[in-house]
C-alpha positions, 0 to 999 in steps of 0.5 A: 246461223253459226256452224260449230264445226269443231263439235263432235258429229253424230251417227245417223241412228241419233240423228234419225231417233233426234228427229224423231223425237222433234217430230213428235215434240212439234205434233204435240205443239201444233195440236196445243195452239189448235182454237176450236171454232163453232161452224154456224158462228163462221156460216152466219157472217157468208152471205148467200147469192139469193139473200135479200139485200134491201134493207142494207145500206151502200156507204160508197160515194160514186163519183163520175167519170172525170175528164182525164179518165177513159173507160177502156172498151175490153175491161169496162173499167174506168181508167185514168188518161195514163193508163191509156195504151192504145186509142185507134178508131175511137176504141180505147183500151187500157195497158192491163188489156193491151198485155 
C-alpha cells in the first residue's frame, strides 16, 4: 500500500473521533452479514455416542494389509515399508512414533 507522505497529517482528536466512527461503521456491518441459524436443524446432523447405528451402511473398501506395509507396534496403524524408523527385536515402529 502506497504512503502519501506529502498529504497534510491530522491531530489525534480526528484521528481518534475518525476511528471511532470506523468502529461504529464495521459493528454495524458485521451484525448486517449475520445469518441466523435454527439450533434443532444444526442438533439433527451430530450423531450421539450411544445412537443406533445398524441400519447405516459403511461404503469403505477394506483392503489388507500389503507385503510392503508394517503395522507399527506403538500406534497400531498400518504403514508402508518406508516409514519404517526402527526394527530391533522384531518390534516395528513407524517415524511418527520414533519423534
Amino acid at each position: 500500500m502506497a504512503t502519501d507522505y506529502d498529504a497534510p497529517r491530522k491531530t489525534e482528536e480526528e484521528q481518534s473521533e475518525d476511528s471511532i466512527e470506523e468502529l461504529k461503521a464495521r459493528r454495524h456491518e458485521k451484525n448486517s452479514g449475520k445469518v441466523d441459524e435454527d439450533e434443532t436443524e444444526a442438533a439433527e446432523s451430530f450423531e450421539l455416542p450411544g445412537a443406533d447405528l445398524s441400519h447405516e451402511e459403511l461404503a469403505v473398501q477394506v483392503v489388507p494389509k500389503q507385503v510392503d506395509e508394517f503395522t507399527c507396534s506403538s500406534c497400531f496403524l498400518v504403514h508402508h515399508r518406508s516409514q519404517l524408523a526402527s526394527e530391533k527385536k522384531g518390534v516395528l515402529i513407524c517415524r511418527d512414533c520414533a519423534d
